[in-house]
C-alpha positions as CSV (number, residue, x, y, z in Angstrom):
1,X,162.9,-55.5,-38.5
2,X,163.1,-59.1,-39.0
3,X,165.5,-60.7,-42.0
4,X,163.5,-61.7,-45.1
5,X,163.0,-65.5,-46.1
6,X,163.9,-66.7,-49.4
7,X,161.7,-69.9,-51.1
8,X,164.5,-71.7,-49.8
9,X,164.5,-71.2,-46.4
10,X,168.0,-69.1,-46.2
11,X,167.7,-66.1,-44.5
12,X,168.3,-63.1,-47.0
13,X,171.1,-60.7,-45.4
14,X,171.1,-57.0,-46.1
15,X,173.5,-55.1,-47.9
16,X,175.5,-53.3,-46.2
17,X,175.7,-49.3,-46.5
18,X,178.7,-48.0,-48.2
19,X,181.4,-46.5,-46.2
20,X,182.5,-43.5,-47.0
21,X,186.2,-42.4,-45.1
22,X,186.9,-38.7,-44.7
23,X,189.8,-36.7,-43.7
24,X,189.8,-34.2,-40.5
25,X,191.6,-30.5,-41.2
26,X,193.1,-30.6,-38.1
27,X,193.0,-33.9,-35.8
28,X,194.5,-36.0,-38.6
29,X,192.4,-38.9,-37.9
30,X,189.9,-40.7,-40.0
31,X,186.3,-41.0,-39.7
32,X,183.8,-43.4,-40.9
33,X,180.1,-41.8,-42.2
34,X,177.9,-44.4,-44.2
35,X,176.6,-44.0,-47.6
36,X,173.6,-45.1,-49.2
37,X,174.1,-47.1,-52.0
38,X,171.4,-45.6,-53.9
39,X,172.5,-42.1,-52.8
40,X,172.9,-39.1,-55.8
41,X,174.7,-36.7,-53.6
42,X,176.1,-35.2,-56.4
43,X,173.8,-35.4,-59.8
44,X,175.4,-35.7,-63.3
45,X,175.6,-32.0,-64.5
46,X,173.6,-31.3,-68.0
47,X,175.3,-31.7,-71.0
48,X,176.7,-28.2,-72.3
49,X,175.0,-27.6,-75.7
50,X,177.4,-25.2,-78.1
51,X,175.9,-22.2,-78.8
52,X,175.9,-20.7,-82.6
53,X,178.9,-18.8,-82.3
54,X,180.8,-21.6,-80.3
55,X,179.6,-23.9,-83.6
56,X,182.3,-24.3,-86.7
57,X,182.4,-22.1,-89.4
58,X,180.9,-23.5,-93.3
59,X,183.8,-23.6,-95.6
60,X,182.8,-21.8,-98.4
61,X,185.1,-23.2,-102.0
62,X,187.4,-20.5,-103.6
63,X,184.7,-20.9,-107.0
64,X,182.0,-19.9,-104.7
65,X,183.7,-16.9,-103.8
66,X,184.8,-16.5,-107.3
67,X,181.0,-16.4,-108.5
68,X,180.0,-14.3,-105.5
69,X,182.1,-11.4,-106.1
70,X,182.2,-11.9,-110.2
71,X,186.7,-11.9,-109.5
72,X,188.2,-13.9,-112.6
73,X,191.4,-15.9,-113.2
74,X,194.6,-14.3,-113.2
75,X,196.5,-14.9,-116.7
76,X,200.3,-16.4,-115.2
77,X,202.9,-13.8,-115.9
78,X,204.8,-16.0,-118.0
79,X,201.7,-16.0,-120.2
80,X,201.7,-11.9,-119.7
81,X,205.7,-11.9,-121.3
82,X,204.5,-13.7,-124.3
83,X,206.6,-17.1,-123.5
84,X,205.4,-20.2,-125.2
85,X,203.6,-22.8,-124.2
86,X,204.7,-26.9,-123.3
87,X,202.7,-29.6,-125.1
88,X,203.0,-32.5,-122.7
89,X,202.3,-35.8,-124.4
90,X,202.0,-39.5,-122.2
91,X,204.5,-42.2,-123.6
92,X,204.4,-44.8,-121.2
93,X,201.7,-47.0,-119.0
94,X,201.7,-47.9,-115.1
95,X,203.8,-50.7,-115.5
96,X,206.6,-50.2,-112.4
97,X,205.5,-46.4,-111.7
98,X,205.6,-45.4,-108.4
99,X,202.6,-43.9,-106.4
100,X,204.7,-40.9,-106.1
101,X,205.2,-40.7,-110.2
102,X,201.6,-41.5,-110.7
103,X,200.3,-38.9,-108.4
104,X,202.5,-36.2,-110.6
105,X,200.6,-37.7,-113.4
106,X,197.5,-37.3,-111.9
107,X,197.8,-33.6,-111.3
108,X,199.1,-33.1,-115.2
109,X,195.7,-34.9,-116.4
110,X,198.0,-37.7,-118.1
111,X,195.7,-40.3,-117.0
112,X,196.2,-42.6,-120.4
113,X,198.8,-43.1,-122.7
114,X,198.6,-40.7,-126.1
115,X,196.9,-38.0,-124.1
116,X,198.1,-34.9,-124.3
117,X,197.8,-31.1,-122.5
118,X,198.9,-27.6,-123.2
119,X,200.7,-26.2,-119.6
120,X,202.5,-22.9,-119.3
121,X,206.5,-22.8,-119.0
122,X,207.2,-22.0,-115.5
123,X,209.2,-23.2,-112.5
124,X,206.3,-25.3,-111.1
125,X,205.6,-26.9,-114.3
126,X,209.2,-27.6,-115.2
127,X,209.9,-29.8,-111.6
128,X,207.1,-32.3,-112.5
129,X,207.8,-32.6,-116.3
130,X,210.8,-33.1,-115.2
131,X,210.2,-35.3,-112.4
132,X,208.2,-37.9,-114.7
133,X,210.0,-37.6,-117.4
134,X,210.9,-41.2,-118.0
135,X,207.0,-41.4,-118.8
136,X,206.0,-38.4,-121.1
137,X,207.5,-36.1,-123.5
138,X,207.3,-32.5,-123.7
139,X,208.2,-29.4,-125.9
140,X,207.2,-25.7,-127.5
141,X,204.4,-26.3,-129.0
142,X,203.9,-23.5,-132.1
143,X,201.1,-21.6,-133.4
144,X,200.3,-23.6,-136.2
145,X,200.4,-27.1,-134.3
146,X,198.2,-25.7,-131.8
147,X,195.5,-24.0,-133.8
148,X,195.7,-27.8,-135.6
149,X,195.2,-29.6,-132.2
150,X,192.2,-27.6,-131.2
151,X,190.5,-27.8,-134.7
152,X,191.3,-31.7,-135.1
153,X,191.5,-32.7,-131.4
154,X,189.7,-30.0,-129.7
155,X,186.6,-31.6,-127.6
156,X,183.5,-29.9,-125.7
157,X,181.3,-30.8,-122.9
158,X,179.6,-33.4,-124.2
159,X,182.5,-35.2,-127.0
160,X,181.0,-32.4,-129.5
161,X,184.0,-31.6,-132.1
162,X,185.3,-27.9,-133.1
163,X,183.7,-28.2,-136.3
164,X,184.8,-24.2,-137.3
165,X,188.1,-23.8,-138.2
166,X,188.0,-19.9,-138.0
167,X,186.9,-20.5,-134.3
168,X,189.7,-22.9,-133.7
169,X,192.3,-20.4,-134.8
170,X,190.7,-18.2,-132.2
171,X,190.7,-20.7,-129.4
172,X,194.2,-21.1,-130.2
173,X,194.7,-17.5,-130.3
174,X,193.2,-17.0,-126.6
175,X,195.2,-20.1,-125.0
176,X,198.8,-18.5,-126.6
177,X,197.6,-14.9,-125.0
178,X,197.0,-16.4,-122.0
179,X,194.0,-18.3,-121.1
180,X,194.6,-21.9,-119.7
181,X,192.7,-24.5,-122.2
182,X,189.2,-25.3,-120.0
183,X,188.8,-21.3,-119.7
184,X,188.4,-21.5,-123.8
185,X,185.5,-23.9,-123.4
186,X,187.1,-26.8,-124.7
187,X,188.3,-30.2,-122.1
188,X,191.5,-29.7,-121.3
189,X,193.1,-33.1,-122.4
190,X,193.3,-33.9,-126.4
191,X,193.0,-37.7,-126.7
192,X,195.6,-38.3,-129.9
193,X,196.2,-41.1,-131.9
194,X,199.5,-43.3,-131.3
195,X,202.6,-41.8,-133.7
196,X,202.1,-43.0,-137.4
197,X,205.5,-44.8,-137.4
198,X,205.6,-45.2,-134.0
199,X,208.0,-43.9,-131.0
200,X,211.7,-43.6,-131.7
201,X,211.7,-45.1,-128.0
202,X,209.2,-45.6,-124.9
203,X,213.2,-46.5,-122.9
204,X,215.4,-43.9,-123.9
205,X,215.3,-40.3,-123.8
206,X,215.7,-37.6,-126.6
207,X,217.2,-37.8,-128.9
208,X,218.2,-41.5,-128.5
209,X,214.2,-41.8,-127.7
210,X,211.1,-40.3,-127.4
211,X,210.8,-39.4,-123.7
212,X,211.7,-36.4,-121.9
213,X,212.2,-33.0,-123.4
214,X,211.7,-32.5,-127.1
215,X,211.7,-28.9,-127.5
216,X,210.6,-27.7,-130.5
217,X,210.9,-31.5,-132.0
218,X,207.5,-31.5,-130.3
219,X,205.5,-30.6,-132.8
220,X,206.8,-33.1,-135.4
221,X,205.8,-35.7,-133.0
222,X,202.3,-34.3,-132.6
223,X,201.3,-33.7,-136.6
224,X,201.9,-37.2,-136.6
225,X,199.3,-38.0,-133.8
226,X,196.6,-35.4,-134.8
């Protein structure tokens, strides 16, 4: 078959067909067999589809599970034994925390300066107080500081105020017997007022200044912010 002409006159040359070299078993020697170009001697296999088992499982949240099978919270045992209870009050801002201090924070729900939440006396509890306690105080809070706190700081969904003080006492009755403070109802952070004569100290700690642990000093500090 004679060459094709392009508009230009040149004579267009034909590709040549691929080579392809293969390997004898036994002589050892090559030999050369051409290969189309175009040539699909061995087609793409279909794409494997997973199946529905193959497929990963839905992760189903423990309050899912929780509502599912009707289970409830587990009082701590510390609660159980009748041990009291650690008001934790924020002194200090942000300024030169570390992201390691702030994350501690974070998990107490001492988001703002003056806030303050109710946390059980255990292990766990003790390691971060202690861990930021160059930032927040903390002590025993009592029965009659608490049932004030609810009553006077005590907020609902919605900012709606504790307005009964009969009810308040029994808030206060069910967090010292064990229930955690959002099991009650109520938000679990108490926004209070800064400390009619102010902090001792936001640099030092107790006694010298107001940071770190209080102990039952605690609730002189918080009649004054209620």
């Amino acid at each position: 078959m004679p060459a094709k002409k392009s508009d230009s006159g040149e004579v267009e040359k034909k590709p040549k067909p691929r080579m392809k070299v293969e390997q004898k078993k036994e002589g050892g020697e090559a030999t050369f067999q051409p290969k189309s170009a175009f040539s699909q001697e061995s087609p793409r296999a279909p794409r494997k589809t997973k199946t529905p088992a193959e497929k990963k499982p839905k992760i189903v949240k423990a309050a899912e599970i929780e509502e599912k099978e009707g289970t409830k919270a587990v009082p701590h045992e510390n609660h159980e034994k009748g041990e009291k209870l650690f008001a934790v009050v924020r002194v200090r801002g942000s300024v030169g925390i570390t992201k390691d201090l702030s994350d501690t924070l974070m998990m107490l729900r001492l988001h703002r300066i003056n806030h303050c939440v109710i946390v059980p006396k255990n292990q766990n509890f003790d390691g971060m107080l202690h861990k930021a306690r160059n930032f927040i105080t903390w002590g025993e809070i009592n029965k009659e500081t608490l049932e004030k706190l609810v009553a006077k700081r005590g907020r609902f969904a919605g900012d709606k105020r504790v307005t009964d003080l009969n009810y308040a006492k029994e808030l206060a009755h069910l967090i010292l017997s064990g229930k955690n403070v959002k099991e009650t109802g109520i938000k679990p952070v108490f926004r209070l007022s800064p400390p009619s004569k102010g902090y001792k100290s936001t640099k030092a700690l107790f006694p010298k200044g107001s940071l770190g642990y209080m102990g039952e000093r605690i609730n002189e500090l918080l009649k004054r912010m209620i």
